[in-house]
PAGURO-621688 format. One record per residue (C-alpha): x negated, y negated, z; residue number from 0. Coordinates in steps of 0.02 Angstrom, whole numbers, plus 32768, in hexadecimal, padded with zeros to 4 digits. Each point is the difference from the previous one (the first is absolute). Example, Ala and Ser with C-alpha at 12.3 -4.5 7.8 and 13.67 -1.06 7.14 Angstrom:
{rec {7D99 80E1 8186} 0}
{rec {7FBB 7F54 7FDF} 1}
! end
This chain:
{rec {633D 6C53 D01D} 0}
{rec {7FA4 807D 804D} 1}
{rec {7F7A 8007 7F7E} 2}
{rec {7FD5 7F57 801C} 3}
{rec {7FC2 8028 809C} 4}
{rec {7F7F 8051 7FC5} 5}
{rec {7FB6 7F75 7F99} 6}
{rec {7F71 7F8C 8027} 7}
{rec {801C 7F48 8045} 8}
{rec {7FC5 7FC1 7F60} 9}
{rec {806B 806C 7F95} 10}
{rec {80AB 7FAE 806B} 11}
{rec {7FC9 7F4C 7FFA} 12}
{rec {7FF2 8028 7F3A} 13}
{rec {80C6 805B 7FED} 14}
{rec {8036 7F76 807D} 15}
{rec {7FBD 7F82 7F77} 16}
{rec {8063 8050 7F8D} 17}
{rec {808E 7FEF 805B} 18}
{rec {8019 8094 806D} 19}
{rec {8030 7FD0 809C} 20}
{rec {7FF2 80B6 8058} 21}
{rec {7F43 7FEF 7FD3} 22}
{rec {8000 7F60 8090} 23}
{rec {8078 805A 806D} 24}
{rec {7F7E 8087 8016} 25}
{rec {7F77 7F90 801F} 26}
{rec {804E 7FAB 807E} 27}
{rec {802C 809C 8051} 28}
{rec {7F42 8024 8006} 29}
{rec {7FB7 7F66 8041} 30}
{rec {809A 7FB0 806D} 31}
{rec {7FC7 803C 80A9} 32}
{rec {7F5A 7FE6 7FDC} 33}
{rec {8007 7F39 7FCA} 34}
{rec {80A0 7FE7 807E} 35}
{rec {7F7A 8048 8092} 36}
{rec {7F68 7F8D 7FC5} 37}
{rec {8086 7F5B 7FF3} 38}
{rec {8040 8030 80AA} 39}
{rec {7F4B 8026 803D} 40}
{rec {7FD5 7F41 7FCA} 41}
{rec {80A6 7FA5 8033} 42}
{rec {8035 804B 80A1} 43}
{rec {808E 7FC9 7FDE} 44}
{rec {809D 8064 7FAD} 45}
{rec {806B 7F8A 7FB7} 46}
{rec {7F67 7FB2 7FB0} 47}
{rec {7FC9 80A1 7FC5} 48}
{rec {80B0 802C 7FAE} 49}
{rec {7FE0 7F4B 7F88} 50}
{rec {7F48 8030 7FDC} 51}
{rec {802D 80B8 7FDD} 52}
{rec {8080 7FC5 7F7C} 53}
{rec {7FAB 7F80 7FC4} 54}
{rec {7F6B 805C 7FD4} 55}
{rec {8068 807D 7F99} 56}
{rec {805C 7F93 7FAF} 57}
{rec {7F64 7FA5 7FB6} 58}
{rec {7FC3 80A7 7FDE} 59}
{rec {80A8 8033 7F96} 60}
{rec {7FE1 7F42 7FA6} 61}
{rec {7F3E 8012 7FE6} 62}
{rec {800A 80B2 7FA2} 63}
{rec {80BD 7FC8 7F9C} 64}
{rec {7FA6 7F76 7FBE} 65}
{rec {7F6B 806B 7FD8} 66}
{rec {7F87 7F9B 8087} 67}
{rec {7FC1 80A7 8058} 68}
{rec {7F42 8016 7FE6} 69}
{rec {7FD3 80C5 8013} 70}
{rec {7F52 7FE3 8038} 71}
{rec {8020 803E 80AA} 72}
{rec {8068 806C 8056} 73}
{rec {80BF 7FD6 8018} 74}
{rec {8009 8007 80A8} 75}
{rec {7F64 7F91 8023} 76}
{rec {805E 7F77 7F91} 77}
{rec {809D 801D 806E} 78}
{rec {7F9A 7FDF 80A3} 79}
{rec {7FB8 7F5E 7F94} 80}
{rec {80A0 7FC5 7FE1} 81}
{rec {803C 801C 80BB} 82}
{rec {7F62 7FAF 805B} 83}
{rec {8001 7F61 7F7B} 84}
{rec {80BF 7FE8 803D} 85}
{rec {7FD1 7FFB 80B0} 86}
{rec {7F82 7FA6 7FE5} 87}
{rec {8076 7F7E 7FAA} 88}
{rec {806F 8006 8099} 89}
{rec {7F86 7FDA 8070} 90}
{rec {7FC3 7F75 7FB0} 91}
{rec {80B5 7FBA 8001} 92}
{rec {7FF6 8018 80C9} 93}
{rec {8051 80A8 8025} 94}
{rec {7F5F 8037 803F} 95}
{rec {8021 8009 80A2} 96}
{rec {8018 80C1 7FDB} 97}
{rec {7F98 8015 7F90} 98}
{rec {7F69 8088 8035} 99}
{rec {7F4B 7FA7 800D} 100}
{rec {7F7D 803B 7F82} 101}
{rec {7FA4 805D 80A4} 102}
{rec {80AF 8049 8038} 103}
{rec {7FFA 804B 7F3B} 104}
{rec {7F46 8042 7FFF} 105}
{rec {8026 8065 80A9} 106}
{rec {807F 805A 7FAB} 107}
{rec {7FCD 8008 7F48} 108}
{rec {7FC7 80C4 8000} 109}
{rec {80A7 8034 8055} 110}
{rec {8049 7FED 7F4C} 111}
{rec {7F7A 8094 7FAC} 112}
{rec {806F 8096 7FE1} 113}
{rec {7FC2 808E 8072} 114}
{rec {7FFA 8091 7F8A} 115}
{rec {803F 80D3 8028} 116}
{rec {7F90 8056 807B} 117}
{rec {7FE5 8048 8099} 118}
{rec {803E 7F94 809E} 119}
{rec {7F42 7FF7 8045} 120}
{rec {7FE0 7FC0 7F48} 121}
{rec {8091 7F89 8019} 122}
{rec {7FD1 7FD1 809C} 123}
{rec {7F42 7FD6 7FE5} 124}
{rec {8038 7F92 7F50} 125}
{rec {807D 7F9D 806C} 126}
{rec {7F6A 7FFA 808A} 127}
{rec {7FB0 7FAE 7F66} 128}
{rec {806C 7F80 7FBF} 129}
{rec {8008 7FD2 80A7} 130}
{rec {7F58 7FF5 801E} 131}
{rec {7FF2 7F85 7F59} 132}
{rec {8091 7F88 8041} 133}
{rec {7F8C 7FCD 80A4} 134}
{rec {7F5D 8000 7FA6} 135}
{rec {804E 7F92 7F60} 136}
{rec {8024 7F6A 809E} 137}
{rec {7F49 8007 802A} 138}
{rec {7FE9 7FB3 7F42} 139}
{rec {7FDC 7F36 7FD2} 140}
{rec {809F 7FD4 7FB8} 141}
{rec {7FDD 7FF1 7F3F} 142}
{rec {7FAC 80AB 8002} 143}
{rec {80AE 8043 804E} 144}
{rec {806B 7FB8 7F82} 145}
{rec {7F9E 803F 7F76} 146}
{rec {8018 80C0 8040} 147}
{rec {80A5 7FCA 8023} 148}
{rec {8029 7FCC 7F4E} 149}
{rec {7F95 8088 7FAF} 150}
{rec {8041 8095 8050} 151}
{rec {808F 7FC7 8032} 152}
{rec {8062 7F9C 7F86} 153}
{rec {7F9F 8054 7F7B} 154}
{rec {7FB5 7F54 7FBB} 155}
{rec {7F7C 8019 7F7B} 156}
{rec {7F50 7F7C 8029} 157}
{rec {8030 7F82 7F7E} 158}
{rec {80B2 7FE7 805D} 159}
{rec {7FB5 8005 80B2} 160}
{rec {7F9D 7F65 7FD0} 161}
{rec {8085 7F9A 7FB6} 162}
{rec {805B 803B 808B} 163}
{rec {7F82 7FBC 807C} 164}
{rec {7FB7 7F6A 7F9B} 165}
{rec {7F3D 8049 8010} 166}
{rec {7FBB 8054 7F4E} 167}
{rec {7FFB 80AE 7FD3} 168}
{rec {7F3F 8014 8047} 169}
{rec {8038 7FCD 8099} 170}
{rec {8094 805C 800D} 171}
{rec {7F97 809D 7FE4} 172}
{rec {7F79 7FCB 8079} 173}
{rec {808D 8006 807E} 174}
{rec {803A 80A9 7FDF} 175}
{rec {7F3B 8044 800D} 176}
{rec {7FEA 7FA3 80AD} 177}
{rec {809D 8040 8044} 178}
{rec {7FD9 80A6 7FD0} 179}
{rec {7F58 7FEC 804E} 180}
{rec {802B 7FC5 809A} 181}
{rec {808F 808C 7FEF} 182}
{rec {7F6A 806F 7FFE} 183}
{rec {7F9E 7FBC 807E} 184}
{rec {80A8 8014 8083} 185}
{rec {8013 80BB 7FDF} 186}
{rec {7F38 8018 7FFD} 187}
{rec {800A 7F94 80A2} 188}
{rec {80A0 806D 806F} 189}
{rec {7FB4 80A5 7FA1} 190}
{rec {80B8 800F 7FB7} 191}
{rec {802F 8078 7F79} 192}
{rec {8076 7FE1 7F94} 193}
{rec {8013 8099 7FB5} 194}
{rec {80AE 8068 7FF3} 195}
! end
C-alpha cells in the first residue's frame, strides 16, 4: 500500500472507481482531520459533527462508485463542498442553533492556509498575516465577503459562486475586484505588509 501513498488525489479517486478500496482508505487518511476540523469549526457541536463527518464521506464513497465525481477541482475543495452543503441542510432543518454565523466563518477563514517550512520569524510574521486578513475580511459588505470566502476558500470557480449566490457571473466578479480593492485600500490605509 505504501506506493499508493505516493499518488495524486486524482489518481486514488480513479483506482477507488475501479474498485480498490485502499485507494479511499488513503484519501481519507489525508483529508479526515482537515474536513472533521472545518465541520467542527461550523457546528460547535460534536455529536453533530460526528453525523456530518460521516455523512459527507459516505456521499463521497457513493458519488465517485457511481462515477458522479467531476475532476474539475481539487478533491479536497469538493470534500469541504460536500461538508458545508450538509450543514447547511441541517440548519435549515433547525439545528442551527450551533451552527457558526457566516461573520464567525470569515474571522477565521485564513487560519485554515497551510503555513509552509521556514524560519520561526518567517512563521511567525505569515501567522501575523493570516491574522491580520481574518480582522480586515469583517470590515467587508457582506456579499463581497462571501465571494472571497467561496473563492479562496471552498475553491468555487465564478460560474458556481453565482449560482451559488443567485447574482450572474459579472457580478460575481465585480465582487471579487471590490473586495480586493477595498482589501487594498485597508493595508494601504494601516501601512501593513503582508509580506513573509
Amino acid at each position: 500500500m505504501n506506493y499508493l501513498n505516493t499518488m495524486t488525489d486524482h489518481e486514488l479517486v480513479v483506482l477507488y472507481e475501479q474498485g480498490k478500496d485502499q485507494a479511499f482508505d488513503i484519501l481519507l487518511s489525508r483529508y479526515k482531520d482537515y474536513i472533521y476540523s472545518y465541520i467542527l469549526f461550523l457546528v460547535r457541536n460534536q455529536d453533530y459533527a460526528d453525523d456530518i463527518f460521516q455523512e459527507t464521506f459516505t456521499r463521497a464513497i457513493v458519488a465517485i462508485r457511481s462515477h458522479r465525481y467531476q475532476t474539475t477541482g481539487k478533491f479536497n475543495a469538493w470534500l469541504v463542498r460536500i461538508a458545508h452543503n450538509l450543514v447547511i441542510d441541517m440548519a435549515r432543518n433547525g439545528d442551527s442553533a450551533n451552527v457558526v454565523s457566516s461573520d464567525d466563518f470569515s474571522k477565521d477563514i485564513f487560519n485554515n492556509i497551510n503555513l509552509s517550512e521556514g524560519s520561526l520569524e518567517s512563521q511567525l510574521i505569515k501567522e501575523q498575516n493570516i491574522k491580520t486578513l481574518n480582522q480586515m475580511l469583517e470590515y467587508l459588505p457582506e456579499p463581497q465577503r462571501e465571494v472571497i470566502i467561496m473563492h479562496f476558500y471552498e475553491d468555487l470557480p465564478f460560474r458556481e459562486i453565482a449560482e451559488k449566490t443567485g447574482v450572474s457571473i459579472n457580478t460575481a466578479l465585480g465582487r471579487m475586484r471590490y473586495a480586493i480593492i477595498n482589501l487594498r485600500k485597508m493595508i494601504q490605509k494601516h501601512q501593513l505588509s503582508l509580506v513573509g
